[in-house]
C-alpha positions as CSV (number, residue, x, y, z in Angstrom):
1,X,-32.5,-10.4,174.4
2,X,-31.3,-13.3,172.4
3,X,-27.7,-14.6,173.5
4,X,-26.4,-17.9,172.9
5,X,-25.8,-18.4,176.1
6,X,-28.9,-18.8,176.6
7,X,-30.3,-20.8,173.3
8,X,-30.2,-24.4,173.2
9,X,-28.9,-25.9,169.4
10,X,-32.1,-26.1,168.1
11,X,-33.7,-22.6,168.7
12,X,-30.0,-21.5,167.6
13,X,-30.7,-23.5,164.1
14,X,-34.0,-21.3,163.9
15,X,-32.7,-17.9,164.2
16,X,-30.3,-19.0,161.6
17,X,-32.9,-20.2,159.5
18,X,-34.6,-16.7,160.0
19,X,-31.7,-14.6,158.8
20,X,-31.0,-13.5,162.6
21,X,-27.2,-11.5,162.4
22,X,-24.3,-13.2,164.9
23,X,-22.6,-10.9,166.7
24,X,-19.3,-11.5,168.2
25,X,-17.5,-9.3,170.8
26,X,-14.3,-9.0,170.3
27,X,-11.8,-7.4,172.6
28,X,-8.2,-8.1,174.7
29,X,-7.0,-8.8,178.0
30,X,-3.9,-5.9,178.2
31,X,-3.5,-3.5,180.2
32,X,-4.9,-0.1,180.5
33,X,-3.5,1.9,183.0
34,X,-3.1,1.3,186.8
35,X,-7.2,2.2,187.5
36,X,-8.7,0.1,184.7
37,X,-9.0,-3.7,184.8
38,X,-7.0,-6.0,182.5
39,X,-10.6,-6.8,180.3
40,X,-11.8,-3.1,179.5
41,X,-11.8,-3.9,175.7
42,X,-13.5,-7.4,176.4
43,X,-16.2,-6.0,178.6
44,X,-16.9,-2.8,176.3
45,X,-16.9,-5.1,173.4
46,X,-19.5,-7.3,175.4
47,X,-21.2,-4.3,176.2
48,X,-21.7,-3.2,172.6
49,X,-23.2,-6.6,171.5
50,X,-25.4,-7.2,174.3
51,X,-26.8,-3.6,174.0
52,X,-27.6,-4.3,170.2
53,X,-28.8,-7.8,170.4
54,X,-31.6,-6.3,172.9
55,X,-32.5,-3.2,170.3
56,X,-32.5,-5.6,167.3
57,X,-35.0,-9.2,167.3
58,X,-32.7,-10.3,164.5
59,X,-29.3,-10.2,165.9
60,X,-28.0,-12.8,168.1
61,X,-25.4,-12.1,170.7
62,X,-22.2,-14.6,171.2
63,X,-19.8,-15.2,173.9
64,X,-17.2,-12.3,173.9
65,X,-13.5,-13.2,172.5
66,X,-11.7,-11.9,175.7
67,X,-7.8,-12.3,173.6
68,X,-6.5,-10.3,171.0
69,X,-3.9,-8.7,169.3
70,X,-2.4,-6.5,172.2
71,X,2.1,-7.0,171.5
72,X,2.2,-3.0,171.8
73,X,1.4,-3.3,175.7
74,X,3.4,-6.8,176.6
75,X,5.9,-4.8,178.5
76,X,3.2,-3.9,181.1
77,X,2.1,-7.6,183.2
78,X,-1.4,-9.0,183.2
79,X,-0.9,-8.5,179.0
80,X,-2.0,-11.8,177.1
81,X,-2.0,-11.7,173.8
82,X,-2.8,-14.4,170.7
83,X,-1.0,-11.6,168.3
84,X,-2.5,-11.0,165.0
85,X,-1.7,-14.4,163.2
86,X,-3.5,-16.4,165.4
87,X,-6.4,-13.5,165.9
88,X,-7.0,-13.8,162.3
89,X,-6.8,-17.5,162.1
90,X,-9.1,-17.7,164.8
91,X,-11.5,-15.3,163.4
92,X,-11.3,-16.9,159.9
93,X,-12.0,-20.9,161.5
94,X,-15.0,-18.9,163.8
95,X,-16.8,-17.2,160.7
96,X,-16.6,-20.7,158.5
97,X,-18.1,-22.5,161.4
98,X,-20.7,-19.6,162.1
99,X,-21.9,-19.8,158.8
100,X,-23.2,-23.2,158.6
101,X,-25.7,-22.1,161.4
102,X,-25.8,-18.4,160.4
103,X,-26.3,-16.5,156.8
104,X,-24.7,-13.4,158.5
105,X,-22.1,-12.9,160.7
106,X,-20.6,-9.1,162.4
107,X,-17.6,-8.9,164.4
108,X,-17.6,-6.2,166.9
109,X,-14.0,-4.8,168.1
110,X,-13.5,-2.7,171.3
111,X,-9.6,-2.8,170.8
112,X,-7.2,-0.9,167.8
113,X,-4.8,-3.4,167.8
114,X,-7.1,-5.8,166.4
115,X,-8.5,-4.2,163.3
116,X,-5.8,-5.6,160.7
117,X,-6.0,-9.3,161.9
118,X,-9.9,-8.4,161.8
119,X,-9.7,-6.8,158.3
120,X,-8.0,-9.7,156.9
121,X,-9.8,-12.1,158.5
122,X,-13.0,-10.5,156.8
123,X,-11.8,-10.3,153.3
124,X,-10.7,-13.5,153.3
125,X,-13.9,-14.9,154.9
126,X,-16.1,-12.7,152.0
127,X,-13.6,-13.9,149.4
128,X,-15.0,-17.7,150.2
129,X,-18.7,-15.8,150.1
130,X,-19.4,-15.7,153.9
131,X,-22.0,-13.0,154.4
132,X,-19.4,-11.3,157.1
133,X,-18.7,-7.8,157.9
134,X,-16.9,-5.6,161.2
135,X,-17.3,-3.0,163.3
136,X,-15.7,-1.1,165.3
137,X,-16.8,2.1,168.4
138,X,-15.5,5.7,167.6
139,X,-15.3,7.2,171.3
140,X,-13.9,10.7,169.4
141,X,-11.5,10.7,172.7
142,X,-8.5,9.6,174.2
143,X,-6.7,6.7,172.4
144,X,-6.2,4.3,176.0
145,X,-7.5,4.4,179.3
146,X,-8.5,8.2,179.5
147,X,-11.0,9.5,179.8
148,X,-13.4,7.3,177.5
149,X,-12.9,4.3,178.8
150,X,-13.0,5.1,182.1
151,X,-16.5,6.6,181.8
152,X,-17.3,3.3,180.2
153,X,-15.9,1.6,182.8
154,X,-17.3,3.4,185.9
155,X,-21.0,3.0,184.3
156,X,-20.2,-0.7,183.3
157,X,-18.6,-2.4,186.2
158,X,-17.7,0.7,189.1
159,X,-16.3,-1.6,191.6
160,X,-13.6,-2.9,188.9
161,X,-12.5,0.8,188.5
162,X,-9.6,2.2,191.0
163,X,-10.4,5.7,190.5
164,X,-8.4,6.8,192.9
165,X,-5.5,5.7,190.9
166,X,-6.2,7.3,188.0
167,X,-3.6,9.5,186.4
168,X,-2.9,11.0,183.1
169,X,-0.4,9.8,180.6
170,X,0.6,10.6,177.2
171,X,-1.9,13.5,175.9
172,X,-0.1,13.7,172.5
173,X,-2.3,12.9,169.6
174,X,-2.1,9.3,169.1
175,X,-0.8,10.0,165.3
176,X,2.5,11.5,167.0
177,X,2.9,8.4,168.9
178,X,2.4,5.7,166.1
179,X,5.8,5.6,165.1
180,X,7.0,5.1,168.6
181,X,4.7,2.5,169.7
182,X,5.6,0.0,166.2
183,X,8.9,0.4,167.3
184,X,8.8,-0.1,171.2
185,X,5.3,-0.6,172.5
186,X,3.2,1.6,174.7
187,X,6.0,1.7,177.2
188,X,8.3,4.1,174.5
189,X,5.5,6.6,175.0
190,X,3.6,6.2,178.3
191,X,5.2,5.0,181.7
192,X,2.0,4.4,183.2
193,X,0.3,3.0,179.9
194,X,-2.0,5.3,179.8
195,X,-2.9,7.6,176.3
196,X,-4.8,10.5,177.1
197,X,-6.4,11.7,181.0
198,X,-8.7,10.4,182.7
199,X,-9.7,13.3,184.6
200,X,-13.2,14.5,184.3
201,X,-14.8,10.8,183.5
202,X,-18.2,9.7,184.8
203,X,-20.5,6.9,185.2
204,X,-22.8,9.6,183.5
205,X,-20.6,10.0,180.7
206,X,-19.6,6.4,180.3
207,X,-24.1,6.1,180.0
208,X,-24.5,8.5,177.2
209,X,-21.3,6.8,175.8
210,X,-22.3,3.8,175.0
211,X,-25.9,5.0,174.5
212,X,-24.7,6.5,171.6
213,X,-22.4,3.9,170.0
214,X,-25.0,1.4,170.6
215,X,-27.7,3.8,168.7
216,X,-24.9,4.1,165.8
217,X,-24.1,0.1,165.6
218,X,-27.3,-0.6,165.4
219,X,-28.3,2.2,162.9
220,X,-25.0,0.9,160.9
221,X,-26.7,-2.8,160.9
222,X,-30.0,-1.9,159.6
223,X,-28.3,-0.5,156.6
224,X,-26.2,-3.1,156.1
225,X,-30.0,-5.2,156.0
226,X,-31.6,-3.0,153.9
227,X,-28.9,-2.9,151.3
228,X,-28.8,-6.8,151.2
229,X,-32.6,-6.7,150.6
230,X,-32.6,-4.6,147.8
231,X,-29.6,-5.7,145.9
């Protein structure tokens, strides 16, 4: 599996020079409940790359971003947050300094709050004729630290998981909650932090989980390939 963690400059300038993809996890350090550690998004994120570096020869895996834009849970501690300014700033300096190694560059966010500073970032990145694009998992779940994540979690790291702790929260549909949250955070809606129940997760679940997103991201990247090489 190629990671640059494990490239030295030069074999990094080759894979560049082949076309290879960068990948860069990106993902928070907030909170998500009182069972799930602080860097669930990072080490899903993480996850995701890894996994599709080692399916694909011609992606490259980076270092995951473990800070985002997470304001809607800073009433809960443990909560750091760069906000979206500086998540886009960051994003926008990264993929300019990427590209003088790399032709192609894919961001890949575990955590919501970070797709407008993500979407901007990209537009103005492909505005200055960066090859970059974004992507982001669709669990088809619970919105925060139900039962998704938590699967995730117990297959990915079990002994950071307090599952004994686990409790449901807020099991409205996330749209009912939107309004709420802009206005007063996760806190407004969920005393525990949690959005959906965790009940029910499994180390089997969080498997096929991530099995499958991994299948789709790396489904999604051979089309984005195959498009660039016929156009």
């Amino acid at each position: 599996m190629n990671h640059l963690s494990r490239l030295m400059s030069q074999q990094a300038g080759v894979a560049g020079a082949a076309g290879h993809v960068l990948a860069v996890p990106l993902g928070s350090t907030e909170q998500h409940g009182p069972h799930l550690p602080l860097t669930t998004d990072a080490d899903i994120a993480n996850a995701l790359v890894t996994g599709l570096a080692s399916a694909r020869a011609d992606v490259i895996a980076a270092p995951v971003l473990p800070y985002g834009a997470s304001g809607e849970h800073e009433d809960f501690p443990g909560t750091l947050s760069i906000g979206e300014i500086a998540l886009e700033l960051l994003l926008v300096e990264l993929g300019r300094s990427a590209s003088l190694t790399y032709g192609r560059l894919l961001f890949v966010s575990a955590h919501g709050g970070n797709a407008r500073a993500v979407r901007q970032a990209v537009a103005r990145l492909r505005s200055e004729n960066h090859d970059v694009r974004a992507w982001s998992p669709d669990w088809r779940g619970d919105a925060h630290a139900g039962r998704m994540e938590t699967s995730l979690m117990l297959h990915l790291a079990v002994e950071r998981v307090q599952i004994e702790r686990a409790i449901a929260g807020n099991i409205s549909p996330v749209t009912e909650l939107m309004a709420p949250m802009r206005s007063g955070g996760v806190v407004a809606v969920s005393e525990n932090g949690v959005l959906g129940d965790p009940a029910g997760a499994s180390a089997a679940e969080g498997e096929q989980l991530l099995a499958t997103a991994i299948g789709e991201l790396s489904d999604w990247v051979a089309r984005w390939l195959r498009m660039e090489a016929t156009a």
